[in-house]
MDAnalysis code that builds the backbone (N, CA, C; Angstrom):
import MDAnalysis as mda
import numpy as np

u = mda.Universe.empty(381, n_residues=127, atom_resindex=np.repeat(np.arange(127), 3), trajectory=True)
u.add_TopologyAttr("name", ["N", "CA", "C"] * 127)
u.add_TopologyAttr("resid", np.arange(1, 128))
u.add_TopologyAttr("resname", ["UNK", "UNK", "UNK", "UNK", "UNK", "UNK", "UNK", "UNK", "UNK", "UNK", "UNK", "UNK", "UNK", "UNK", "UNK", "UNK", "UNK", "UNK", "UNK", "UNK", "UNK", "UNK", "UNK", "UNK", "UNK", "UNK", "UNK", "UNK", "UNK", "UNK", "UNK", "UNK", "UNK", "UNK", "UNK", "UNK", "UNK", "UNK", "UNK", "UNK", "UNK", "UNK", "UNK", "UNK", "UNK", "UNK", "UNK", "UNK", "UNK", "UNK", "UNK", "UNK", "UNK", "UNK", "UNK", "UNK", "UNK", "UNK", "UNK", "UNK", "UNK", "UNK", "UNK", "UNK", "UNK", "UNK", "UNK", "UNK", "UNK", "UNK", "UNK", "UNK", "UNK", "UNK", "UNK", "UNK", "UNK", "UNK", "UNK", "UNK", "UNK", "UNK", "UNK", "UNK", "UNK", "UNK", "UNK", "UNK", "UNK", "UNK", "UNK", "UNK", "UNK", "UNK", "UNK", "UNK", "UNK", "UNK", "UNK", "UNK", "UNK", "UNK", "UNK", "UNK", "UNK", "UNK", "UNK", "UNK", "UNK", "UNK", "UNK", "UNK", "UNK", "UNK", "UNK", "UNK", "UNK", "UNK", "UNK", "UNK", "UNK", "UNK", "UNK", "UNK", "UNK", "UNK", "UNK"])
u.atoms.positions = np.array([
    [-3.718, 19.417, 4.324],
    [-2.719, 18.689, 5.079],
    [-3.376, 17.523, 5.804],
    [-2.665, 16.384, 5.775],
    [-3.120, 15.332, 6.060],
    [-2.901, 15.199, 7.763],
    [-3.735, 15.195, 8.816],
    [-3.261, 14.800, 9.857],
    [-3.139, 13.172, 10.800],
    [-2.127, 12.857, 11.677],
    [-2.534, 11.679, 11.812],
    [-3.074, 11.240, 12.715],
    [-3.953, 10.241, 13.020],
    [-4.318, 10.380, 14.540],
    [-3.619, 8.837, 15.068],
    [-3.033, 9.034, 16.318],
    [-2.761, 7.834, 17.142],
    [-3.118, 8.265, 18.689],
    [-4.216, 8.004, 18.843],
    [-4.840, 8.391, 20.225],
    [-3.997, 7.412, 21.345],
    [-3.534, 8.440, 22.575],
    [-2.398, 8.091, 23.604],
    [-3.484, 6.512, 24.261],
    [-4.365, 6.476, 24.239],
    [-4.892, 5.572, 25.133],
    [-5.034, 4.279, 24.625],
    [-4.645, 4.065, 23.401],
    [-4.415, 2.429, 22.393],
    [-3.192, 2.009, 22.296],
    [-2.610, 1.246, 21.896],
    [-0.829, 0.860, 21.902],
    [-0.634, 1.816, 20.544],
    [0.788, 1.809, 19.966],
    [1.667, 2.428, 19.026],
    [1.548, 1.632, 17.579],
    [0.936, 2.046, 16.595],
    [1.167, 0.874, 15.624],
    [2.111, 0.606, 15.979],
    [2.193, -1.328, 14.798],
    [3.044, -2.074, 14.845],
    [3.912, -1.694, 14.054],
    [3.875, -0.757, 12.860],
    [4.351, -0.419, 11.881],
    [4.609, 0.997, 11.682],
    [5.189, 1.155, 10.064],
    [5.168, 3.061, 10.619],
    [4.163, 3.087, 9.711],
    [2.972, 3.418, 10.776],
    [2.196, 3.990, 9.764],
    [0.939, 4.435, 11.184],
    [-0.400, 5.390, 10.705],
    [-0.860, 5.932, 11.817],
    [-2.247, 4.941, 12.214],
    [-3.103, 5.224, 12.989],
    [-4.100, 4.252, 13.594],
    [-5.081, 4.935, 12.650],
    [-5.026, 6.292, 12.454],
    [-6.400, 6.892, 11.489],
    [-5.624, 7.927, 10.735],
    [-6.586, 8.601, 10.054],
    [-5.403, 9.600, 9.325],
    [-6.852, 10.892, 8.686],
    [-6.798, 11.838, 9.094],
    [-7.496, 13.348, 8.550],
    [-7.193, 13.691, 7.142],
    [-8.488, 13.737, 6.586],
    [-7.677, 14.020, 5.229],
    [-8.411, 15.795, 5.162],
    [-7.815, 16.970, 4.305],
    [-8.810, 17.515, 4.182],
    [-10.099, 18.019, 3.310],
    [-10.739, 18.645, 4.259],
    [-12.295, 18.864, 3.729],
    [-12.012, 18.849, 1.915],
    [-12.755, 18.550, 1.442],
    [-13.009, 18.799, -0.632],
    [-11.662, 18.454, -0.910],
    [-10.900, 17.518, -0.555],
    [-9.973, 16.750, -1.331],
    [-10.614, 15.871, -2.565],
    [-10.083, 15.855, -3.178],
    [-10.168, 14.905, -4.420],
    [-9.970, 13.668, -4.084],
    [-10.581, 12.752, -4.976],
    [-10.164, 10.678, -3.869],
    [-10.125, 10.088, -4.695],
    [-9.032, 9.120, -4.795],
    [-8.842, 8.008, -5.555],
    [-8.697, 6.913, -5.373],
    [-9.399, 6.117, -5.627],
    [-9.709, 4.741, -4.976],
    [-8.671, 3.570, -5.830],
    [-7.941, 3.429, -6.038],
    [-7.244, 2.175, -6.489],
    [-7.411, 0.742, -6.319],
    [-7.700, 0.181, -7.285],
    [-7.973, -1.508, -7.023],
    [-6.357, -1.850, -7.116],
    [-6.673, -3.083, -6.031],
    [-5.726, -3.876, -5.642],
    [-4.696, -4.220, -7.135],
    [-3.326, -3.706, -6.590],
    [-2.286, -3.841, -7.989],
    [-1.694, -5.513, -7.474],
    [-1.619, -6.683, -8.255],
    [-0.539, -7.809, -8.227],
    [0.877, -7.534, -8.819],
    [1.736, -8.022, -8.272],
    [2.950, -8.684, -9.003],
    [3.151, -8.812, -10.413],
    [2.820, -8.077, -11.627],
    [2.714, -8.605, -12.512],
    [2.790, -7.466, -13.969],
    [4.345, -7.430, -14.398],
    [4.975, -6.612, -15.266],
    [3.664, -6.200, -16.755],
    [4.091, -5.241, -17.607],
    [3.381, -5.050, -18.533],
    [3.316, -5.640, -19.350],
    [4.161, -6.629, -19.401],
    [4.043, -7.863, -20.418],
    [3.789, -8.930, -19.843],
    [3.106, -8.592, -18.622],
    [2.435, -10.164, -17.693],
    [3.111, -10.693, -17.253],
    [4.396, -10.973, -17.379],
    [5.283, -11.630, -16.668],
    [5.221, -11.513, -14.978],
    [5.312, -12.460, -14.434],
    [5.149, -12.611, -12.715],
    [6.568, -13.175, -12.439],
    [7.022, -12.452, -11.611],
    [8.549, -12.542, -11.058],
    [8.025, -13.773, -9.993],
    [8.866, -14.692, -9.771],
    [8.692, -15.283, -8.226],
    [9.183, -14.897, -7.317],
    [9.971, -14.304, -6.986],
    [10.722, -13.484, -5.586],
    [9.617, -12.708, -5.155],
    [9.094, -12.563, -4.013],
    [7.961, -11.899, -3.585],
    [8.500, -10.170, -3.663],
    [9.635, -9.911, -3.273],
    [10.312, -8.415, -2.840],
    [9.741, -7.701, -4.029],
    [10.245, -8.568, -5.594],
    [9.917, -7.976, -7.172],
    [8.608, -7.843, -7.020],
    [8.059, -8.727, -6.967],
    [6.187, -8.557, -6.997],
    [5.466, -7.575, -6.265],
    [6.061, -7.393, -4.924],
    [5.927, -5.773, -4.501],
    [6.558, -4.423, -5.082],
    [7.386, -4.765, -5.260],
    [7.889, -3.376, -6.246],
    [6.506, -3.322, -7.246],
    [6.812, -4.556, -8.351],
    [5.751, -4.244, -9.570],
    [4.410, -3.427, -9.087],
    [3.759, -4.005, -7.664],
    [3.037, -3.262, -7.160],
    [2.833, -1.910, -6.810],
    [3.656, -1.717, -6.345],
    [4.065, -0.488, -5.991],
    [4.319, 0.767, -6.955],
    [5.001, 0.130, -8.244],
    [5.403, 0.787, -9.322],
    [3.784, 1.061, -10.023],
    [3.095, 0.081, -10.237],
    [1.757, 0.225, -10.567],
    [0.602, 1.488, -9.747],
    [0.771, 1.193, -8.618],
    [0.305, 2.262, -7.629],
    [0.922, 3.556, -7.794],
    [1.809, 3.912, -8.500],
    [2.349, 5.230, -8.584],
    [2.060, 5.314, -10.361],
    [2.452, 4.419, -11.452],
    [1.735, 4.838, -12.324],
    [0.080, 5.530, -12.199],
    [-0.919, 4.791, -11.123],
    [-2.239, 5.160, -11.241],
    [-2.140, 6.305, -10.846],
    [-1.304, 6.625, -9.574],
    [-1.707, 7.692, -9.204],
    [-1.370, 8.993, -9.905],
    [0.233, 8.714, -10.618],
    [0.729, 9.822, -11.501],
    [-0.334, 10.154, -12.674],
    [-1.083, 9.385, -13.045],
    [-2.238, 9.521, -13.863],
    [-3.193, 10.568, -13.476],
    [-3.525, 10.500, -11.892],
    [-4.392, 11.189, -11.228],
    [-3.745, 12.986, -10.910],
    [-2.745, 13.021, -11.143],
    [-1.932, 13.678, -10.760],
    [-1.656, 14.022, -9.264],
    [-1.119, 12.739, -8.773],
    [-0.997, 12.285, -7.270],
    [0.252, 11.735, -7.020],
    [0.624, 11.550, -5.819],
    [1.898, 10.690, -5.557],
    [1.401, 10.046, -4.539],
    [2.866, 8.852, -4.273],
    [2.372, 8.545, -3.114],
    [1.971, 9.799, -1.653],
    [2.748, 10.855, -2.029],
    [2.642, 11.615, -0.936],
    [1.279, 12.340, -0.854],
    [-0.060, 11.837, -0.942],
    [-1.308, 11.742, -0.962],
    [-2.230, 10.664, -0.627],
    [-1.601, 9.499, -0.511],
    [-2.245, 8.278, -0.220],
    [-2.497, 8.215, 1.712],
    [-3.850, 8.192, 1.490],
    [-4.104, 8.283, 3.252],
    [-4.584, 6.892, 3.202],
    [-4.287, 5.609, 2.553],
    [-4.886, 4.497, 3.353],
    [-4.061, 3.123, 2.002],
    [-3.283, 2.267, 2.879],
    [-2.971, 1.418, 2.137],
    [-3.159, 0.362, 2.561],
    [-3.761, -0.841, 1.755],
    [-3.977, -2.349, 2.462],
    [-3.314, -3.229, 1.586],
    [-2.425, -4.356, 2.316],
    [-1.794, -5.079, 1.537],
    [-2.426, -6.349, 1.806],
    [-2.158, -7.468, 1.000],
    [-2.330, -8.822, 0.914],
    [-0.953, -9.610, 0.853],
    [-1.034, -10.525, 1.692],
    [0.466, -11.263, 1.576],
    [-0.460, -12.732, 1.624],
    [0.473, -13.627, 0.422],
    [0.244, -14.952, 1.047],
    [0.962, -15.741, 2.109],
    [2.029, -14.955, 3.115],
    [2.583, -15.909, 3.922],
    [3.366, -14.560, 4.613],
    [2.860, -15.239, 6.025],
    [3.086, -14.171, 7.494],
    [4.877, -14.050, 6.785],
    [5.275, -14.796, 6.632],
    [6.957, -14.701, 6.318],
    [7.438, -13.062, 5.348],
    [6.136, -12.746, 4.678],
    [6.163, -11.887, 3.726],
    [5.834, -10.195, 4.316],
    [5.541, -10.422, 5.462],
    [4.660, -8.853, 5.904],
    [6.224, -8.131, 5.922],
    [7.488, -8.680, 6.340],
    [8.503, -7.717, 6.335],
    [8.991, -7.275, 5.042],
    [8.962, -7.796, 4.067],
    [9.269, -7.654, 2.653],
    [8.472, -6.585, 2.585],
    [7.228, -6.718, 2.355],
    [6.135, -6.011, 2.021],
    [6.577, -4.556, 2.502],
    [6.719, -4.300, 3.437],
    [6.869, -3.817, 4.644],
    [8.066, -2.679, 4.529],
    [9.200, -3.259, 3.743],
    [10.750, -2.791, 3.082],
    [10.372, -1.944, 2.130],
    [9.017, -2.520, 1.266],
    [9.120, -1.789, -0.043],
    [8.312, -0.818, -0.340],
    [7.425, -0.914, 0.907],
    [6.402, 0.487, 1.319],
    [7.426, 1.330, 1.502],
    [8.159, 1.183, 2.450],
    [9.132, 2.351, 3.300],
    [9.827, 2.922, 2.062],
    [10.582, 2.045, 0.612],
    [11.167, 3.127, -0.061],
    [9.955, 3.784, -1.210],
    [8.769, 3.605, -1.252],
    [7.895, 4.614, -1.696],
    [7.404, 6.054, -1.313],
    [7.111, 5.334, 0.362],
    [6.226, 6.352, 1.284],
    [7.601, 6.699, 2.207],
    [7.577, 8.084, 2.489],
    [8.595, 8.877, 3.335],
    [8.051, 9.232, 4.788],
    [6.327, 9.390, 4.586],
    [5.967, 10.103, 6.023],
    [4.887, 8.846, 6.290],
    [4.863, 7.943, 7.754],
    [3.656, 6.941, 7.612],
    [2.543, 8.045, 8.356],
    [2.433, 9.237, 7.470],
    [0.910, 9.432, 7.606],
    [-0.390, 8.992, 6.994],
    [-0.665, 7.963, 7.106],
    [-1.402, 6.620, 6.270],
    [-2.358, 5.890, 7.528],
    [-3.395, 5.514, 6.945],
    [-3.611, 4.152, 7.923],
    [-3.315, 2.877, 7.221],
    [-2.864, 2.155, 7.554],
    [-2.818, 0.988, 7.026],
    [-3.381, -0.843, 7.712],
    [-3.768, -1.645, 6.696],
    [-4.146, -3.184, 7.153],
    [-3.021, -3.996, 6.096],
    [-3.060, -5.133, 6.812],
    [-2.202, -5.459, 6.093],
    [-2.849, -7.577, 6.571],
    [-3.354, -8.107, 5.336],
    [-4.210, -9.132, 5.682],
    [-3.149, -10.340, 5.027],
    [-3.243, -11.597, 5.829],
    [-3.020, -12.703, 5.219],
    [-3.799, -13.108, 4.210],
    [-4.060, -14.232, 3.248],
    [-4.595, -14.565, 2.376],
    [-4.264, -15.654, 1.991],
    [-4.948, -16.793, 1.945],
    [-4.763, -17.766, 0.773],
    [-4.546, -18.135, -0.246],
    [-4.927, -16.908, -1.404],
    [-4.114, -16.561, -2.098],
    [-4.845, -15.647, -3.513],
    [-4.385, -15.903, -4.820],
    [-4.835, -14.798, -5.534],
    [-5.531, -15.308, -6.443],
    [-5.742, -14.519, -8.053],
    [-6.617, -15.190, -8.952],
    [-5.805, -16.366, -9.581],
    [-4.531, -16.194, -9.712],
    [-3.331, -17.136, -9.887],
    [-2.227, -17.199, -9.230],
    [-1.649, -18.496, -8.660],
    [-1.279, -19.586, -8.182],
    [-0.143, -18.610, -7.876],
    [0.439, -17.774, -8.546],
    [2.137, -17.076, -8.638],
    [1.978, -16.080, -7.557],
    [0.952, -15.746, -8.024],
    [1.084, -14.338, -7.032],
    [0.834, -14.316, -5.700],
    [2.187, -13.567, -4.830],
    [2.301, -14.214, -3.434],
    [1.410, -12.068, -2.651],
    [1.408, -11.019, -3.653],
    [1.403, -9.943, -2.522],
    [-0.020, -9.172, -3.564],
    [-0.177, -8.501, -2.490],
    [-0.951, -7.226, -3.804],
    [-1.820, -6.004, -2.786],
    [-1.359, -5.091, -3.797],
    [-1.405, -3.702, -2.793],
    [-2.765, -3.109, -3.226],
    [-3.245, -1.458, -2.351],
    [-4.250, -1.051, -2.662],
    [-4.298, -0.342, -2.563],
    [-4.886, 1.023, -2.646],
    [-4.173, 2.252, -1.701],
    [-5.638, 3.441, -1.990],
    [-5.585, 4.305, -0.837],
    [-7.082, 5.425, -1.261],
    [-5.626, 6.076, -1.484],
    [-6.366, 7.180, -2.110],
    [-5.363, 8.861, -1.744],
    [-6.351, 9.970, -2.481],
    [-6.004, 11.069, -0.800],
    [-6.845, 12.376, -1.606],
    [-6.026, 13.432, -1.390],
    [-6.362, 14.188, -2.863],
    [-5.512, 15.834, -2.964],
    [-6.512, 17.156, -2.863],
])
């Protein structure tokens, strides 16, 4: 069982999600590289909301591979190219993940390996 920590003496994340997070002892770990915007036939949506889904959808293919869900992921970091985007981002975590027992960062960026892509996710998780 994953516990979360938000120690009373720091402010409340900004988000739902926790300041640290316990994973336990001899869990299994899966490290995921950063997923982009970008369908199985390469195609890159421009609406940023789609490009997080694709992300997202990607992050649960890896993990269903692992035989994981999101409901195992103790650490997610996103990339946005534009502060305008952290709430999007932000929408499409919430319909993946149910409990923010997670830590999470969530970084601006200049941008990606190509020009289209505005988000891109990352995620640990251990079972």
């Amino acid at each position: 069982m994953r516990i979360p920590i938000n120690p009373p003496e720091i402010a409340p994340p900004l988000a739902p999600y926790s300041h640290g997070v316990v994973a336990p002892v001899g869990s299994r770990m899966l490290f995921a590289s950063g997923q982009l915007g970008a369908s199985l036939n390469g195609e890159i949506p421009e609406d940023v909301e789609a490009q997080a889904v694709l992300c997202f959808e990607n992050i649960k293919a890896i993990l269903a591979n692992a035989g994981m869900s999101f409901d195992d992921v103790v650490r997610f970091t996103g990339f946005v190219t534009d502060r305008a985007y952290f709430p999007i981002y932000g929408a499409v975590r919430a319909r993946y993940v149910a409990k923010p027992i997670f830590a999470s960062t969530l970084v601006i960026v200049s941008g990606f390996t190509l020009p289209q892509f505005k988000v891109e996710v990352e995620v640990t998780a251990m079972k």
